[in-house]
C-alpha positions as CSV (number, residue, x, y, z in Angstrom):
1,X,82.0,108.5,96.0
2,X,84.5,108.7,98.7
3,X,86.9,106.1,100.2
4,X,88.8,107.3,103.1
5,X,91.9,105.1,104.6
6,X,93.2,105.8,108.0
7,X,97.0,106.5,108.0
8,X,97.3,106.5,111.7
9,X,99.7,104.8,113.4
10,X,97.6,101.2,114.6
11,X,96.1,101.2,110.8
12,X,99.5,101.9,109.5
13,X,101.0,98.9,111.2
14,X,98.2,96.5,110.2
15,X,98.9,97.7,106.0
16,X,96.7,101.2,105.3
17,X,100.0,101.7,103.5
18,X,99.2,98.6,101.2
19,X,95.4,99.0,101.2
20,X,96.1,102.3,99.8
21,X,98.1,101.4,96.8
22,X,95.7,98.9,96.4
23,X,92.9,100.9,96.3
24,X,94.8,103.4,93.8
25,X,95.4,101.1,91.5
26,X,92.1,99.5,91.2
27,X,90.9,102.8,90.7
28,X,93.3,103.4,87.7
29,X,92.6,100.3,86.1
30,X,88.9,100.4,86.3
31,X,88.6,104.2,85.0
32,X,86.7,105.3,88.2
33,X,89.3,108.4,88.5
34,X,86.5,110.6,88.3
35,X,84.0,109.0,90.1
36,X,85.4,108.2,93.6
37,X,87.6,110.3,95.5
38,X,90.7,108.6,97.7
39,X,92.0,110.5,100.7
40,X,93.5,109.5,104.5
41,X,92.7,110.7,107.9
42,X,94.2,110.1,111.3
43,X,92.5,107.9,113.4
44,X,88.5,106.9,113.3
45,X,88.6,105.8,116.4
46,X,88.2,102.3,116.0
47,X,91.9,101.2,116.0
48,X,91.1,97.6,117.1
49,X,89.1,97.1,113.7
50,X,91.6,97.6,111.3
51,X,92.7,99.1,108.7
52,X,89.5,101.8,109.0
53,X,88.0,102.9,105.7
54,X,85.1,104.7,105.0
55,X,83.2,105.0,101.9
56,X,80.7,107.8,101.8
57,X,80.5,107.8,105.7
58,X,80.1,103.9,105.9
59,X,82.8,102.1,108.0
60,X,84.0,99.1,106.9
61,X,87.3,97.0,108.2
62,X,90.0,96.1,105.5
63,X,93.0,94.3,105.4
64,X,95.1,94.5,102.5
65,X,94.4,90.8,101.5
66,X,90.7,91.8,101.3
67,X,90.9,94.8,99.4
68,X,89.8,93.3,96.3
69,X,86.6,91.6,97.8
70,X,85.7,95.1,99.5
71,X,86.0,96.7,96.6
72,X,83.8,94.6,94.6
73,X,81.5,94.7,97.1
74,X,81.2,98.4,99.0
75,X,82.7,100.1,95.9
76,X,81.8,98.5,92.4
77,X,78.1,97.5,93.9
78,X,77.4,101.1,94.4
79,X,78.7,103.0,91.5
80,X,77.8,100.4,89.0
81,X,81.0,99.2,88.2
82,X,81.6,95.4,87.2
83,X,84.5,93.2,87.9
84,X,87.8,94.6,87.2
């Protein structure tokens, strides 16, 4: 799986920085190292949306107070992962 965070500058003022680290450590405590792959991009184009993240292709809109919930839901759902 792939999980892409913008790191341009309108997702960067609304916390990609925070949804990021987030995200990182989620993966880490979980154990899903190996099965989804984190990177950033420059703008997605939907700068009023966001922080823009993708997960294999998908867009979805986070902020960094709903990191968690997104990442029961568009991560964990999909890779078989429970609660962490």
């Amino acid at each position: 799986m792939k999980i892409t965070v913008c790191i341009g500058s309108s997702c960067h003022i609304k916390g990609s920085r925070t949804v990021v680290e987030q995200l990182q450590e989620l993966i880490a405590k979980g154990g899903l190292s190996d099965k989804i792959e984190l990177s950033g991009s420059f703008c997605m184009g939907k700068c009023r949306q966001g922080v823009c993240v993708t997960v294999d292709g998908e867009f979805y809109s986070v902020s960094p107070e709903s990191v968690p919930s997104f990442f029961e839901s568009a991560v964990l759902a999909h890779i078989g992962g429970g609660p962490i």
